[in-house]
C-alpha positions in Angstrom: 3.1 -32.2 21.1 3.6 -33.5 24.4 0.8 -33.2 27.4 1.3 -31.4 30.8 2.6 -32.4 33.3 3.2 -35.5 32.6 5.4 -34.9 29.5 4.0 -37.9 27.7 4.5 -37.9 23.4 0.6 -37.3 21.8 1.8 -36.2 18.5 4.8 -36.0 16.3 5.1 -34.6 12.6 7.4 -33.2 10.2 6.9 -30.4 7.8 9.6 -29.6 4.8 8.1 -26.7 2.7 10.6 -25.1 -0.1 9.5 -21.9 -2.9 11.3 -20.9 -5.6 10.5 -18.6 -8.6 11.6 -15.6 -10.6 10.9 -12.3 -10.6 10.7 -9.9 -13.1 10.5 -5.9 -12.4 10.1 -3.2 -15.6 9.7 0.8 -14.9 10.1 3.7 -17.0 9.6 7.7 -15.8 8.8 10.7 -18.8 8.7 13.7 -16.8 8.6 17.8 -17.5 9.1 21.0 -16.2 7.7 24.6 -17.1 8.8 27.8 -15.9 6.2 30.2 -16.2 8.0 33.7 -14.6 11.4 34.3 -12.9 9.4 34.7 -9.8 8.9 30.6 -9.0 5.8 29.7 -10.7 6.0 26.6 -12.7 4.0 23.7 -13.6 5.1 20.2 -13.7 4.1 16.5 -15.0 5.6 13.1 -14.9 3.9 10.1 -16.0 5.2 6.7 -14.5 4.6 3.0 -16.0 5.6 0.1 -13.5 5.4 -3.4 -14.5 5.8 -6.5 -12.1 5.4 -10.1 -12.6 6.1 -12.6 -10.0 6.1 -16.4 -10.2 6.5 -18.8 -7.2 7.0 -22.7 -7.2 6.4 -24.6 -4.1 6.3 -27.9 -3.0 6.0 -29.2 0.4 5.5 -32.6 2.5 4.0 -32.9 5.9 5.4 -36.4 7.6 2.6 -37.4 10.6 4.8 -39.7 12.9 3.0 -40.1 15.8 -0.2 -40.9 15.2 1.1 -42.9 12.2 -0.7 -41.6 9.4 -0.1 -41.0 5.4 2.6 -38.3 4.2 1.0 -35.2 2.5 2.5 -34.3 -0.1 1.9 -30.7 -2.1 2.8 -28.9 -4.8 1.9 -25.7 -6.7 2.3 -23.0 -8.6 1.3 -19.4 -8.5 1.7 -16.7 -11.2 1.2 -12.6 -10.3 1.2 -10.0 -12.9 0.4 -6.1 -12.1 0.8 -3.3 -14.3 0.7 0.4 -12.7 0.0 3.3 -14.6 0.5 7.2 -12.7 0.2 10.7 -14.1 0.8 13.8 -12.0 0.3 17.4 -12.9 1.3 20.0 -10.3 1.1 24.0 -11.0 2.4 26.4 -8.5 1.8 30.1 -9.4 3.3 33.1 -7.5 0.4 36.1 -7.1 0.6 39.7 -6.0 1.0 40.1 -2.3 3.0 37.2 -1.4 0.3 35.1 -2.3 0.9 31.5 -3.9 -1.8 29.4 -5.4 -0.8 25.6 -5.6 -3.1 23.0 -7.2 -2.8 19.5 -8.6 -3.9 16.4 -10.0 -3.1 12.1 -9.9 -4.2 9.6 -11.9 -3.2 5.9 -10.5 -4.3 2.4 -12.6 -3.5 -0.6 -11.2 -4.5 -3.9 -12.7 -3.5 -7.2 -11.2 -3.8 -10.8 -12.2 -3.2 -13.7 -9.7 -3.1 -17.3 -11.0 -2.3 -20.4 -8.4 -2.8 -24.2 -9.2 -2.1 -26.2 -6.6 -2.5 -30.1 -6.4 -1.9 -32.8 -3.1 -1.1 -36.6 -3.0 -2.0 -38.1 -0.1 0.2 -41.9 -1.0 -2.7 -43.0 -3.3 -3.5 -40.6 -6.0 -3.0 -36.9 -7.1 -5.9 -34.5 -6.8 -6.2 -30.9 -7.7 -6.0 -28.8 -4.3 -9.3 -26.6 -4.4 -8.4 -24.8 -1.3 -5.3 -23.4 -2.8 -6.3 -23.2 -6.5 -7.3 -19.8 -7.1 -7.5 -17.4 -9.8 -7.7 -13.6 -9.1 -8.5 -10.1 -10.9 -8.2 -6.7 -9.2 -8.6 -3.4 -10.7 -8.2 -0.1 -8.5 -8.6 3.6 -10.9 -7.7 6.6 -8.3 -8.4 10.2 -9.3 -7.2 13.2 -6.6 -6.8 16.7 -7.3 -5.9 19.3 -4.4 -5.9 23.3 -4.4 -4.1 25.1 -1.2 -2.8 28.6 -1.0 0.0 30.0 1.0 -0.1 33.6 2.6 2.5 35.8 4.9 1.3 37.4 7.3 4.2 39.3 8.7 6.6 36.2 10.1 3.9 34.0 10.1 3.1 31.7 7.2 -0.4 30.4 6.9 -1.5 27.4 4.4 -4.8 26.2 4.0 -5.6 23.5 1.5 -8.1 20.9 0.3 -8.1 17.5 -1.4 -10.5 15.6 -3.1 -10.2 11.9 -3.9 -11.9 9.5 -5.9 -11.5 5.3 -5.2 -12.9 2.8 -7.5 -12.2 -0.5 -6.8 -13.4 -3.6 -8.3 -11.9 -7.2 -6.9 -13.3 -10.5 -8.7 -12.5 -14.3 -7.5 -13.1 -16.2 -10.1 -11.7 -19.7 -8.6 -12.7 -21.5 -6.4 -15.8 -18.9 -5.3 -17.3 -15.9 -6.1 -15.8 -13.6 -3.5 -16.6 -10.5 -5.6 -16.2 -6.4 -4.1 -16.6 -2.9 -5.0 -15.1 0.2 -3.2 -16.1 3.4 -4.5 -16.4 6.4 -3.0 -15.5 9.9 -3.1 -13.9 11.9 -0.3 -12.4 15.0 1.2 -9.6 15.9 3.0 -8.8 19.5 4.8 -5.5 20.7 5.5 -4.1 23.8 7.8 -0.5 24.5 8.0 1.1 27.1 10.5 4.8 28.0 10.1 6.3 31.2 12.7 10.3 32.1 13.3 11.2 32.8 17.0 15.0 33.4 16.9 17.7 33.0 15.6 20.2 30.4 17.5 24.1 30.5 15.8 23.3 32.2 13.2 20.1 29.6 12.2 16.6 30.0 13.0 14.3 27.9 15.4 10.7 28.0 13.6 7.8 26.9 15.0 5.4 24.9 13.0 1.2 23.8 13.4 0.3 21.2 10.9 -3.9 19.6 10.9 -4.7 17.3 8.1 -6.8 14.2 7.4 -5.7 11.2 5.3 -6.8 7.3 3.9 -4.9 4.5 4.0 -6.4 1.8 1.7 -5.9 -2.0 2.4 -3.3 -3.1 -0.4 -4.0 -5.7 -3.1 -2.3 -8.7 -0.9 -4.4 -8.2 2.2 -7.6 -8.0 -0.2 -6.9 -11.3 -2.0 -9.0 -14.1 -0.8 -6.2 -16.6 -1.9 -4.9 -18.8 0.7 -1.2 -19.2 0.6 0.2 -22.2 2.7 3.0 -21.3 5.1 3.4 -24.7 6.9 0.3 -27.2 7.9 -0.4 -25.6 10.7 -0.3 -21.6 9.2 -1.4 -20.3 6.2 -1.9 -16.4 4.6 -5.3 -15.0 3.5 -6.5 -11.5 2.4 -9.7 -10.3 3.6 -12.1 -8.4 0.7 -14.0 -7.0 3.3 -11.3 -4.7 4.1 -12.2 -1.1 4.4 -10.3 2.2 4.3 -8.7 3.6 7.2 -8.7 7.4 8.2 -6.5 9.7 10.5 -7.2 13.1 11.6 -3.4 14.0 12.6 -2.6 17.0 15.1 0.8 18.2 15.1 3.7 20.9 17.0 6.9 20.5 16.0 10.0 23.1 16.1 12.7 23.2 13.8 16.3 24.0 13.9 17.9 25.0 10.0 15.1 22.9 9.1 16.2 19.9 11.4 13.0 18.8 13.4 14.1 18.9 17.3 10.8 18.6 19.2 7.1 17.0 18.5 4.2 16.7 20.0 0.9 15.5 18.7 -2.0 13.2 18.2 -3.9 11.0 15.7 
């Protein structure tokens, strides 16, 4: 750290951080298929299980030069376990008149466990690092079940469709501080899609397509985390619990070449 302009030396430090830590991934898939007539309808389920669990060992030193002061010295350890459990259902059924009926349902589980105990030495004695020590529980249970249909009209294909989804999230911090939070809610979410040939282009057809919809974006589990994690002395990583859901209405015009997108336009 030098000051302008005359270049003079205020401060000098040094700051060695290393991590290490294995990581260990399991996931299995079940999944089935049911044809109910030769004319496409079918109904389909998978259920996925996804386990992670992540360790981390760190230790760092922070060597203050100029002004001359004690080395801090740092060390921790930080333990994250999350299991994810997902069943899907879909049906799509084939009706009189070129109509199709398409409907669904998710179930998502997520339970996570984050563990971190972290001490300092500052030359004298070792002392347990409050700011870093942390211990973490987060549970998130999503339900969402849709119904659209899809209709010809001639050369033009209409779809119109609506979801409904269910959030229930519950985030405890047990150390250092209560930072406890609950999301639940319940919304919905319209769809429109608009699909229309216009010619035919080598043999392969341009197609013109419409497509209005809504959506969420949740905050994932590491930006919710209150738990500080230490970068160097000067930066460190911390979730925010207030966090709250983000929505997009999206607007779209695309065309299509042999089902190769070409052109878009549109707005969010």
């Amino acid at each position: 750290i030098k000051n302008m302009p005359s270049g003079n030396k205020s401060g000098e430090n040094i700051s060695v951080v290393a991590n290490g830590g294995p990581s260990f991934y399991l996931g299995n898939n079940v999944s089935a298929k049911y044809k109910i007539d030769s004319l496409g309808s079918e109904w389909t389920s998978s259920l996925d299980y996804n386990y992670y669990n992540n360790k981390n060992s760190q230790l760092y030193n922070n060597f203050n030069i100029l002004p001359a002061k004690n080395t801090l010295n740092g060390d921790g350890n930080t333990d994250n376990i999350k299991n994810i459990l997902a069943f899907k259902s879909d049906l799509v059924f084939k009706l009189k008149r070129k109509l199709t009926l398409e409907a669904g349902l998710k179930i998502n589980a997520s339970i996570s466990n984050n563990d971190a105990a972290y001490f300092a030495d500052s030359g004298s004695v070792k002392y347990a690092d409050l700011f870093q020590t942390n211990r973490f529980r987060y549970k998130e249970n999503i339900f969402s079940s849709y119904l659209q249909l899809a209709k010809s009209f001639g050369k033009l294909s209409v779809k119109p469709g609506l979801r409904m989804e269910s959030t229930d999230i519950n985030g405890r911090q047990i150390i250092p501080t209560d930072t406890s939070f609950k999301i639940k809610r319940t919304d919905l979410f319209p769809y429109l899609y608009l699909r229309h040939p216009f010619t035919k282009i080598f043999g392969f057809m341009l197609q013109g397509n419409i497509i209005l919809r809504r959506s969420i974006t949740r905050p994932y589990y590491e930006a919710l985390n209150p738990y500080p994690k230490y970068i160097d002395q000067y930066t460190y990583d911390i979730g925010n619990p207030a966090l709250q859901p983000q929505f997009t209405n999206n607007y779209e015009f695309n065309l299509t070449y042999d089902e190769f997108p070409v052109f878009s336009a549109g707005i969010n």
